[in-house]
Residue, then its C-alpha position, 0 to 999 in steps of 0.5 A: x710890765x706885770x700883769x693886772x690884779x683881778x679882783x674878785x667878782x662880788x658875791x650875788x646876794x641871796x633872794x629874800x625869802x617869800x614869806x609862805x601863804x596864810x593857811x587861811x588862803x590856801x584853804x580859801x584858794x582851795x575851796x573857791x577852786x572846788x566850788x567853781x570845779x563842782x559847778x561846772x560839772x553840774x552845769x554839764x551834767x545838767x546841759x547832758x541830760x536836757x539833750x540826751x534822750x528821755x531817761x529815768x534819771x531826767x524825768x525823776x529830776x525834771x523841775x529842777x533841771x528846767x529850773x536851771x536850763x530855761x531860758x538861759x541855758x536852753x539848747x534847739x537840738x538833740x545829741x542823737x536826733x538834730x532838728x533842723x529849723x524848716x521855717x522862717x520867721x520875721x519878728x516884728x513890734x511896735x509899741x505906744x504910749x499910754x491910750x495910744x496917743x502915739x504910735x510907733x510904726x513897725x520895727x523889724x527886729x529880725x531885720x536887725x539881726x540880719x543886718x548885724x550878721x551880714x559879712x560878720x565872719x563871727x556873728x555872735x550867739x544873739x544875733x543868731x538865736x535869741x529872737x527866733x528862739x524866744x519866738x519858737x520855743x518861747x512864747x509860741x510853745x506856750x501860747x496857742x493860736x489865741x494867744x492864751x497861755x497854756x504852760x506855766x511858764x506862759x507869762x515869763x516867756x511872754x515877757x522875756x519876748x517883750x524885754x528882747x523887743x524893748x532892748x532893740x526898740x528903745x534906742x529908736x523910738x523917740x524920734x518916733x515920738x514914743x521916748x522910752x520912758x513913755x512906752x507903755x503897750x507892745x504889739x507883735x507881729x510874726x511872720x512865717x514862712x515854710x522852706x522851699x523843698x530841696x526839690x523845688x528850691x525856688x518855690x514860692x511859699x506863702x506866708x502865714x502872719x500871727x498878731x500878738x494884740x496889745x499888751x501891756x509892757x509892764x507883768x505888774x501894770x494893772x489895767x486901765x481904761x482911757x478916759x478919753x475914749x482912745x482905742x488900740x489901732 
């Protein structure tokens, strides 16, 4: 019996070739990659010089370092010198329509906070800090005790502290008969609470309670009278 003919294996054909990129591309690729390497090392040289020390260099260029940093980019700490927060701080608001013709009752903004943080392994970066440094290093760093704005950037902290408390309040306020949309006057009330010496850790302290009196929610509103002769409550 004669042994089976193998037949030879059929040649693999070749890949089609890829045809090269556009010059145009590359270039294109090149520069977006340049521009996005640029950016991010002027954000950290940025980030560097608002945390290291004072310096000539970060006093020379104060205005535009402050113009990228603040609020977005801020940071509650030094690279040499940490600065611990030794104080608690409780954020409330309410807020009305227009002549108060309806009010809201009291929202605990940083009880939210707390609740979202509560058995959240991952608490995310909002949660945390955005409300206490609004408050803290916002608007109370630039207003004094009479809630009269001492820094230029005054009126934008103020509002930034009023977007954060329309953000958690719109979603409730209409079954308090205040709909979003109707809400023209914000009030504010902070309370603060020293920490207990390491010491003395069950120590009671007493608290100090600040009202920031109504405002209105809009920068651009202008101001009105009632006509019905409604007062804030």
């Amino acid at each position: 019996m004669s042994a089976p003919i193998e037949e030879p294996a059929a040649p693999v054909p070749n890949p089609p070739r890829q045809a090269p990129r556009p010059w145009w591309s590359r270039a294109l690729l090149g520069v977006a990659t340049l521009g996005i390497a640029l950016l991010a090392l002027y954000h950290l040289g940025i980030t560097f010089l608002t945390n290291s020390p004072t310096n000539t260099v970060s006093t020379k260029f104060a205005t535009p370092i402050a113009k990228w940093v603040y609020p977005w980019f801020e940071q509650n700490w030094r690279l040499f010198a940490p600065n611990p927060m030794s104080q608690n701080f409780t954020v409330e608001a309410r807020v009305s329509t227009d002549c108060y013709s309806s009010v809201t009752p009291w929202y605990n903004l940083s009880q939210m906070d707390y609740d979202t943080i509560l058995h959240n392994p991952f608490p995310g970066h909002t949660e945390q800090n955005e409300l206490r440094r609004a408050w803290t290093d916002g608007y109370a760093a630039t207003h004094d005790g009479s809630d009269v704005s001492t820094s230029d950037r005054g009126d934008m902290m103020r509002q930034y502290l009023v977007n954060i408390a329309l953000q958690r309040i719109d979603p409730r306020s209409a079954k308090d008969g205040v709909p979003p949309g109707r809400i023209t006057n914000i009030e504010f009330r902070v309370t603060t609470t020293d920490i207990a010496p390491a010491a003395t850790p069950n120590q009671v302290m007493p608290a100090t309670v600040h009202i920031i009196p109504w405002r209105q929610v809009s920068p651009d509103a202008v101001s009105y009278g009632c006509p019905n002769g409604s007062v804030a409550p």
